[in-house]
Chimera marker file (.cmm) of the C-alpha trace (Angstrom):
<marker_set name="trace">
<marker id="1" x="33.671" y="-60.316" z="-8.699" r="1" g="1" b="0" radius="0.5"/>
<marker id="2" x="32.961" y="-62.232" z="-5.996" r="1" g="1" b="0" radius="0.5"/>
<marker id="3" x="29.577" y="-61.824" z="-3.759" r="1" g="1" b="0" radius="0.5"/>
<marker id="4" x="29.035" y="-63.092" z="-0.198" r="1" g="1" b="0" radius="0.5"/>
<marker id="5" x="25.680" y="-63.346" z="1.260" r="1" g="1" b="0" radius="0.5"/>
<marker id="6" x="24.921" y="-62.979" z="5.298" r="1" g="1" b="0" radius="0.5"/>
<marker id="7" x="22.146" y="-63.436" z="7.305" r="1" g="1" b="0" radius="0.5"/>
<marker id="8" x="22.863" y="-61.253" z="10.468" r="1" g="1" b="0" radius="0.5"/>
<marker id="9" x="20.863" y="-59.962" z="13.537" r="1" g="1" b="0" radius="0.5"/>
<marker id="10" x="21.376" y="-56.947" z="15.339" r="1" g="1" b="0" radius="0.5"/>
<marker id="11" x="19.316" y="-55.513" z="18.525" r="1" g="1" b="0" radius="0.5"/>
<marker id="12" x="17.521" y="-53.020" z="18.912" r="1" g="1" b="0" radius="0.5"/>
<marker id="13" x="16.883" y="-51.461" z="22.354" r="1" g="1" b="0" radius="0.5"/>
<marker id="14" x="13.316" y="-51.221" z="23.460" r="1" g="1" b="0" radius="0.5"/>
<marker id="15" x="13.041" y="-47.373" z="23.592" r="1" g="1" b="0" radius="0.5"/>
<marker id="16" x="13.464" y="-47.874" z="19.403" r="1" g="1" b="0" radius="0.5"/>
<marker id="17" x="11.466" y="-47.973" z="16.429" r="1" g="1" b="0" radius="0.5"/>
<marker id="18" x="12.242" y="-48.415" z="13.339" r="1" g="1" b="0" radius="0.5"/>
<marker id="19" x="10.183" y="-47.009" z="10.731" r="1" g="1" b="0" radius="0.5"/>
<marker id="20" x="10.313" y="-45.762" z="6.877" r="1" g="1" b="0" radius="0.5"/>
<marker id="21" x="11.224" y="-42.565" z="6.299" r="1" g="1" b="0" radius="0.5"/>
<marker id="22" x="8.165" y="-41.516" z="4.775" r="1" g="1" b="0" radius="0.5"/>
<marker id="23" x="6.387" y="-42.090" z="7.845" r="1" g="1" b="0" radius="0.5"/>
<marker id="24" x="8.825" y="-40.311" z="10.121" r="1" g="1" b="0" radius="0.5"/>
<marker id="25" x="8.530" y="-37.081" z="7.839" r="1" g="1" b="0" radius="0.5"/>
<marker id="26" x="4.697" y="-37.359" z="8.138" r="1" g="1" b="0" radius="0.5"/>
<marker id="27" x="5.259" y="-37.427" z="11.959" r="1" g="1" b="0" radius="0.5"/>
<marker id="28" x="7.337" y="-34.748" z="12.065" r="1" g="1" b="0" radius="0.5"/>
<marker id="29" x="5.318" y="-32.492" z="9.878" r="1" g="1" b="0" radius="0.5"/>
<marker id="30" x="2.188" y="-33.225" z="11.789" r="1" g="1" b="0" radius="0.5"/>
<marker id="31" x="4.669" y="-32.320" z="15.255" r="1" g="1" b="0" radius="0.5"/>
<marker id="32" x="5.817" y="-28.806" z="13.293" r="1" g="1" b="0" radius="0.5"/>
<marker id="33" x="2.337" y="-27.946" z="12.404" r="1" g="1" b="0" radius="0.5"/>
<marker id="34" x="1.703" y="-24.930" z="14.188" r="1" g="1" b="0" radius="0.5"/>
<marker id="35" x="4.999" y="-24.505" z="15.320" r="1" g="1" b="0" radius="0.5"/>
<marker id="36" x="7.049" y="-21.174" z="14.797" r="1" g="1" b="0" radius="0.5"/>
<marker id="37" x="10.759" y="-20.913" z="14.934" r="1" g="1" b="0" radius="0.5"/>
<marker id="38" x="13.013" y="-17.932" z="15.232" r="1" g="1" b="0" radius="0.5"/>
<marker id="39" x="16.457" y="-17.957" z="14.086" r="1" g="1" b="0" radius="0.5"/>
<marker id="40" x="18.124" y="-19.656" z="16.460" r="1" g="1" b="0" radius="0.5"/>
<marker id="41" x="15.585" y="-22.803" z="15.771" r="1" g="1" b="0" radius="0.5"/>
<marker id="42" x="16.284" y="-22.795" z="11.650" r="1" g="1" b="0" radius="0.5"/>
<marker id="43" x="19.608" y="-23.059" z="12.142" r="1" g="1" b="0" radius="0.5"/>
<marker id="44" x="19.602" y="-25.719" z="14.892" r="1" g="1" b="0" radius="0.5"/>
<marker id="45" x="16.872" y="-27.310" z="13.186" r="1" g="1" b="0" radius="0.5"/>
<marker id="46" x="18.411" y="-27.511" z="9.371" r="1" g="1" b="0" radius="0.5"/>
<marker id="47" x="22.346" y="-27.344" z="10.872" r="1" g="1" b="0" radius="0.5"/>
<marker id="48" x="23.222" y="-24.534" z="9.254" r="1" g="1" b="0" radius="0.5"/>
<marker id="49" x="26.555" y="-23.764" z="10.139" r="1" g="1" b="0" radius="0.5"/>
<marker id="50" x="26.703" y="-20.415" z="9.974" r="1" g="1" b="0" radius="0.5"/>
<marker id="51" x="26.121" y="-17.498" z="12.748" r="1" g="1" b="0" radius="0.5"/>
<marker id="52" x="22.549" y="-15.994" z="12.803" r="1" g="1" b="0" radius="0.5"/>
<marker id="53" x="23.519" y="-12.834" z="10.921" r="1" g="1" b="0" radius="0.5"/>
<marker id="54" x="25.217" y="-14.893" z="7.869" r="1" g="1" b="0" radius="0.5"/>
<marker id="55" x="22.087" y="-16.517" z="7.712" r="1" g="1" b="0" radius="0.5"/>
<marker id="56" x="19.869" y="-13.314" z="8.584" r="1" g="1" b="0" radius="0.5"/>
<marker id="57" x="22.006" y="-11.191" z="6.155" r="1" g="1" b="0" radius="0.5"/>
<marker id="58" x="22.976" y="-13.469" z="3.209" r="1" g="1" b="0" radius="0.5"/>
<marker id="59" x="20.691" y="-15.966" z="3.206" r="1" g="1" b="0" radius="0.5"/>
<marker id="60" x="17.256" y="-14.600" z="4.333" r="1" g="1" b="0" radius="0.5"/>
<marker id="61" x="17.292" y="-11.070" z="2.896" r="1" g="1" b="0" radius="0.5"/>
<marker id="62" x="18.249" y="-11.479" z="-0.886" r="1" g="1" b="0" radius="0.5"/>
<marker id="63" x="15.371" y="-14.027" z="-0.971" r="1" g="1" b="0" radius="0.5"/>
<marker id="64" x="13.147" y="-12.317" z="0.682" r="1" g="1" b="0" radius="0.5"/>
<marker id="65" x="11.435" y="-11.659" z="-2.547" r="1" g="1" b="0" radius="0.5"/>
<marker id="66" x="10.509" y="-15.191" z="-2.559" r="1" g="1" b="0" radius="0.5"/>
<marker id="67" x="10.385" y="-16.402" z="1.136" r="1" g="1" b="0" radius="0.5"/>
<marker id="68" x="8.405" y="-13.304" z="2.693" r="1" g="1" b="0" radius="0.5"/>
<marker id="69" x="5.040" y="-13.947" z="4.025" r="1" g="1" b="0" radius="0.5"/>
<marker id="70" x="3.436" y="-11.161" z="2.130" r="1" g="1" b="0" radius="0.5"/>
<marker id="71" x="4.090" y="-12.744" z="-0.788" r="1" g="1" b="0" radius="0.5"/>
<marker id="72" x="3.238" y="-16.107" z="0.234" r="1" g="1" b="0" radius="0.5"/>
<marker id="73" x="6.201" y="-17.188" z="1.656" r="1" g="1" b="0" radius="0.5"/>
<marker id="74" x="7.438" y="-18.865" z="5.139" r="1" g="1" b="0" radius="0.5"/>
<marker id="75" x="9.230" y="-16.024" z="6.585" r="1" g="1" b="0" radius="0.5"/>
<marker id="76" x="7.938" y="-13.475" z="8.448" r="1" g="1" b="0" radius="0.5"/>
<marker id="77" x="11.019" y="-10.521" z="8.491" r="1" g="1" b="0" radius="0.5"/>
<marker id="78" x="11.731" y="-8.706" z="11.880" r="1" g="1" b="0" radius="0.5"/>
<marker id="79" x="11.650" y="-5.043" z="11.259" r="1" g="1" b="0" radius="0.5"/>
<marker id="80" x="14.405" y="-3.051" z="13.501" r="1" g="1" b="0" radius="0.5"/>
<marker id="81" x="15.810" y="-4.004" z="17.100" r="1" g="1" b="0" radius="0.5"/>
<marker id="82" x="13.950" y="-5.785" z="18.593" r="1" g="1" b="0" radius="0.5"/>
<marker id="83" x="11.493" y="-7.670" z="16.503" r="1" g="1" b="0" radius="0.5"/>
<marker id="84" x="11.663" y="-11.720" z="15.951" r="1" g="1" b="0" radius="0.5"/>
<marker id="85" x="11.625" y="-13.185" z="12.742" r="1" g="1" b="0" radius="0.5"/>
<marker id="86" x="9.077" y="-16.172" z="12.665" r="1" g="1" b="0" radius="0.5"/>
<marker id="87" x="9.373" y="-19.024" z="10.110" r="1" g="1" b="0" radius="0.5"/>
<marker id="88" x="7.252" y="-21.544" z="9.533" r="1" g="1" b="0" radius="0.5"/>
<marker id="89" x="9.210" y="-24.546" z="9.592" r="1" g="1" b="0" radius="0.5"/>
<marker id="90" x="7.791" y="-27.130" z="7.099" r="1" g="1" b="0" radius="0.5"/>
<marker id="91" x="8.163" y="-23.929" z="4.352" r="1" g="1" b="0" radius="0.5"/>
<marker id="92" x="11.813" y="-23.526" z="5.390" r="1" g="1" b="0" radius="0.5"/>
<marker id="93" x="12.307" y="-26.943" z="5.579" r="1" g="1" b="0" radius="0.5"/>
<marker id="94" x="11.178" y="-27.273" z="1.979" r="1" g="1" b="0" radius="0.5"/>
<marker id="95" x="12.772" y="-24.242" z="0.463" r="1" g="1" b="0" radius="0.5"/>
<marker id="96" x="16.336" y="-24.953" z="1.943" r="1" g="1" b="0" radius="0.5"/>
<marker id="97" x="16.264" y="-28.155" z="0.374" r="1" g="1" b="0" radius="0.5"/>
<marker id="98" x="15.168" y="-27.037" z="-2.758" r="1" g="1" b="0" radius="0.5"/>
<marker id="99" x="17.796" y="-24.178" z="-2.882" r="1" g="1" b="0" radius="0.5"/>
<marker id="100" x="20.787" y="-25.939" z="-0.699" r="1" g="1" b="0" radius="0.5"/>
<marker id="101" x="23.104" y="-26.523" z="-3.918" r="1" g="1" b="0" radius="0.5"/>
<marker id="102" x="22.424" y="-22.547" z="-5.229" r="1" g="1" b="0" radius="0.5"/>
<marker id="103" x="23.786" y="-21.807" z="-1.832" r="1" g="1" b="0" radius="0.5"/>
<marker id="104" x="27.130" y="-20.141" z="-1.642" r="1" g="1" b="0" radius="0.5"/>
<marker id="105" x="28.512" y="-21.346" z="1.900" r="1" g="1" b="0" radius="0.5"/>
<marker id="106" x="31.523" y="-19.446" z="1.485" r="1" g="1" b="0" radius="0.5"/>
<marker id="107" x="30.307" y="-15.969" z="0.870" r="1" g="1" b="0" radius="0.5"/>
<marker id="108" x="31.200" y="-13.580" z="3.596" r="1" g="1" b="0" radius="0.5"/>
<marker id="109" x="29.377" y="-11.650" z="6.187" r="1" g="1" b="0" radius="0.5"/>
<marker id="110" x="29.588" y="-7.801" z="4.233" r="1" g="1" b="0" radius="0.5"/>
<marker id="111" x="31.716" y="-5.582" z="6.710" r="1" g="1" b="0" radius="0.5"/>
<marker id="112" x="33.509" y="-8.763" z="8.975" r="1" g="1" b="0" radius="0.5"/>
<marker id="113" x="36.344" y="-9.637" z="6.315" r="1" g="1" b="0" radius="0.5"/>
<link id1="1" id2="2" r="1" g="1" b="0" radius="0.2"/>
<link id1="2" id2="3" r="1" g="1" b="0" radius="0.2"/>
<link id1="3" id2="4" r="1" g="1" b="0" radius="0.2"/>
<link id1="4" id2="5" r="1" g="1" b="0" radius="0.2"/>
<link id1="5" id2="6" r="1" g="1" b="0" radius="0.2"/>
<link id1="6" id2="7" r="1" g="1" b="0" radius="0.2"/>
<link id1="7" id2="8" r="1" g="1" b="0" radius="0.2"/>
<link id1="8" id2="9" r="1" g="1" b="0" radius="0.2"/>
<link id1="9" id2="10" r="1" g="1" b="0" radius="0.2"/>
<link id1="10" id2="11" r="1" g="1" b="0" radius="0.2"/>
<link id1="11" id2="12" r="1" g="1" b="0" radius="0.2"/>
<link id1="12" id2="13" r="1" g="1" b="0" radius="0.2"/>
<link id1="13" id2="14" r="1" g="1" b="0" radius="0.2"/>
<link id1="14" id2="15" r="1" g="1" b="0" radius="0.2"/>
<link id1="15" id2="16" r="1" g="1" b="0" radius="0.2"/>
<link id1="16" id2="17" r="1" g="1" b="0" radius="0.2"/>
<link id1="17" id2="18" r="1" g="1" b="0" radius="0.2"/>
<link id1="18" id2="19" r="1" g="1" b="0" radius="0.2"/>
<link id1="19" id2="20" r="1" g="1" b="0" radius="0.2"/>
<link id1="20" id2="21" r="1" g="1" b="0" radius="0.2"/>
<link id1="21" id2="22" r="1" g="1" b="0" radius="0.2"/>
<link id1="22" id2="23" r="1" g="1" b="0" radius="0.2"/>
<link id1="23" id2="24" r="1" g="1" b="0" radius="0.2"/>
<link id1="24" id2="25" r="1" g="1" b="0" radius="0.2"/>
<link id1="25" id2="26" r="1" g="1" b="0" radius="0.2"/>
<link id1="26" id2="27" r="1" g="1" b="0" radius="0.2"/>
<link id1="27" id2="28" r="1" g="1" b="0" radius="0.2"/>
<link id1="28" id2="29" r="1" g="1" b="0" radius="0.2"/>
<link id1="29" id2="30" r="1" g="1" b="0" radius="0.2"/>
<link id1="30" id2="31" r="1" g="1" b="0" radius="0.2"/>
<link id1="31" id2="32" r="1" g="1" b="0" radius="0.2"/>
<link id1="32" id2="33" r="1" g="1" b="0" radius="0.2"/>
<link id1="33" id2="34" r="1" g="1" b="0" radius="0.2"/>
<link id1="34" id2="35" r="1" g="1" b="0" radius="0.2"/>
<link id1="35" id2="36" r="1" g="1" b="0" radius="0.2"/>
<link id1="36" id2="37" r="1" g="1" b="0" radius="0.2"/>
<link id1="37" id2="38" r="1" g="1" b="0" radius="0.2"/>
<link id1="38" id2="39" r="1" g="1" b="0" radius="0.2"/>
<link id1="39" id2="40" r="1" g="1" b="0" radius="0.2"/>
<link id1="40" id2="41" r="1" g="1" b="0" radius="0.2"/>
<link id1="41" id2="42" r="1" g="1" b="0" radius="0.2"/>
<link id1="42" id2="43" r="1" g="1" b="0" radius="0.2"/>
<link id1="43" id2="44" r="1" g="1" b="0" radius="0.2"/>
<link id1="44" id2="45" r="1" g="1" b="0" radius="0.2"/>
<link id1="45" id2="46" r="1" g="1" b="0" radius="0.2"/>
<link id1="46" id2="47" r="1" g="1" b="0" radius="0.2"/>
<link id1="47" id2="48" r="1" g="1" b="0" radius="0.2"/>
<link id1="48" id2="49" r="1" g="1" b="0" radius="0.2"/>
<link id1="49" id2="50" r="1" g="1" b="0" radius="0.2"/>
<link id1="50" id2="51" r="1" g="1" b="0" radius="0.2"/>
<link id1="51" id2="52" r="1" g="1" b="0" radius="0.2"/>
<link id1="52" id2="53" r="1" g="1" b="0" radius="0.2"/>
<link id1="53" id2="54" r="1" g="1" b="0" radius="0.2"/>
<link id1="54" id2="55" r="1" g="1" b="0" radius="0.2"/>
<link id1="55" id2="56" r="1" g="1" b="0" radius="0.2"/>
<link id1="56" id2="57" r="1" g="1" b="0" radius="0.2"/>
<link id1="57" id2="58" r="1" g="1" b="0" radius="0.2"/>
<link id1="58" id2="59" r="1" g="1" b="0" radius="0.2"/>
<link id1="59" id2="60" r="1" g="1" b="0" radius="0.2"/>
<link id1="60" id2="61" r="1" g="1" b="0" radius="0.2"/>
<link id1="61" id2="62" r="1" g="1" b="0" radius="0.2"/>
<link id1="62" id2="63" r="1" g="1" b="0" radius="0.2"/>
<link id1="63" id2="64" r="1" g="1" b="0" radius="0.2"/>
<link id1="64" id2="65" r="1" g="1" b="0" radius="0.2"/>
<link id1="65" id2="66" r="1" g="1" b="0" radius="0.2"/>
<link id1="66" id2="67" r="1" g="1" b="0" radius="0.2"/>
<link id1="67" id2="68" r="1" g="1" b="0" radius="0.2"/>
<link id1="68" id2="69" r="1" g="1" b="0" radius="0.2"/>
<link id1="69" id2="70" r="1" g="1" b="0" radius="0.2"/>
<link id1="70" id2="71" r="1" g="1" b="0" radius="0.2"/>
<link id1="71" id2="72" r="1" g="1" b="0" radius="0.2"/>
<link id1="72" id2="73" r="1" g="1" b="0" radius="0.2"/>
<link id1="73" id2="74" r="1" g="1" b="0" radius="0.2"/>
<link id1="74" id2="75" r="1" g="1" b="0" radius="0.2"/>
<link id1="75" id2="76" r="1" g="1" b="0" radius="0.2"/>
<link id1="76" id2="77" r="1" g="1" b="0" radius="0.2"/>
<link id1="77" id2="78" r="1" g="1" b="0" radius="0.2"/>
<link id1="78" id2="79" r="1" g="1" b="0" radius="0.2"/>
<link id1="79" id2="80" r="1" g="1" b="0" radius="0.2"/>
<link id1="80" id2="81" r="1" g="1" b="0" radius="0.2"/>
<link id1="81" id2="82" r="1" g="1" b="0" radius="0.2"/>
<link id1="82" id2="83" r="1" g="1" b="0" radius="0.2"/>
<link id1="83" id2="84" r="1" g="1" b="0" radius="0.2"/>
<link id1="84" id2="85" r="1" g="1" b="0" radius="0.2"/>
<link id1="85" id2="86" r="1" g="1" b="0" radius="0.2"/>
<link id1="86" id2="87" r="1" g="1" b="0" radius="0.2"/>
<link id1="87" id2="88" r="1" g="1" b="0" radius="0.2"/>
<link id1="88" id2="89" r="1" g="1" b="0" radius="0.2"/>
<link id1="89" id2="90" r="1" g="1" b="0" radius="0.2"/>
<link id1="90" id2="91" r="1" g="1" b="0" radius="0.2"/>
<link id1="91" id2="92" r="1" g="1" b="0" radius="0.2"/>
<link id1="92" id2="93" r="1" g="1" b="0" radius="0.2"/>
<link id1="93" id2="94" r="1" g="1" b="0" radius="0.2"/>
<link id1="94" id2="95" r="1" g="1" b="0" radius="0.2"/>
<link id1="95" id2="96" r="1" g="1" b="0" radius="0.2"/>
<link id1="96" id2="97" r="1" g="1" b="0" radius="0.2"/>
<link id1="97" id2="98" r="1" g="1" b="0" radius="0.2"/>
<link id1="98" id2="99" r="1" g="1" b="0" radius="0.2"/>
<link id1="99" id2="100" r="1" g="1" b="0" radius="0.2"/>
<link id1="100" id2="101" r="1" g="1" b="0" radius="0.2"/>
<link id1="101" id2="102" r="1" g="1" b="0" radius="0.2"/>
<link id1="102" id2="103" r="1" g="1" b="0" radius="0.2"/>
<link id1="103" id2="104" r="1" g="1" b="0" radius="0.2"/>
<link id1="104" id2="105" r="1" g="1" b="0" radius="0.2"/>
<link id1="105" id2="106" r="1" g="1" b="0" radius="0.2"/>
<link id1="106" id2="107" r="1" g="1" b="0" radius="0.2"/>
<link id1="107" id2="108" r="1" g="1" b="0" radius="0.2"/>
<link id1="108" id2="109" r="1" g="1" b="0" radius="0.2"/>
<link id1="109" id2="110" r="1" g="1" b="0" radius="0.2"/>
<link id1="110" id2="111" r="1" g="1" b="0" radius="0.2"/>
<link id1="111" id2="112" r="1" g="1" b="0" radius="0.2"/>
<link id1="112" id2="113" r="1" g="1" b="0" radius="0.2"/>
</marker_set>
């Protein structure tokens, strides 16, 4: 095998920082900290690429066991027409990473196959 070491420099433009990642979560936590999203935001925010009833309908409510509010959860439900969900987004954030692999993508919206 043969290895071949290079010193190079690359530019950064002045309206960049580079920092570790650690310290970019901690600034984004500390920016979502009182922050609620609806829908819409979760799956802009995560890029979930799925419409807002795939994620409403298979993805919200057979967790809600474990995600509701009431039971400590991040996910406050919206009840009937009308009425917002709210998520907190550092609990979603957390929970959709921890569960992204037990997530079956391909499972269709009941009643639109």
């Amino acid at each position: 095998m043969q290895t071949i070491e290079a010193n190079i420099s690359i530019k950064i433009p002045d309206e960049y920082v580079i920092i570790k990642r650690i310290d970019f979560q901690e600034l984004r936590a500390e920016a979502e900290k009182g922050v609620t999203w609806g829908l819409a935001d979760m799956k802009r925010e995560l890029g979930i690429p799925k419409s807002l009833e795939w994620i409403r309908e298979v993805l919200l409510k057979p967790n809600r066991q474990e995600i509701d509010r009431e039971n400590g959860g991040w996910c406050v439900f919206g009840e009937g027409r009308g009425h917002r969900y709210s998520i907190q987004p550092s609990g979603a954030r957390k929970w959709f990473e921890e569960n992204w692999k037990q997530i079956d993508w391909d499972e269709p919206l009941e009643g639109y196959e």
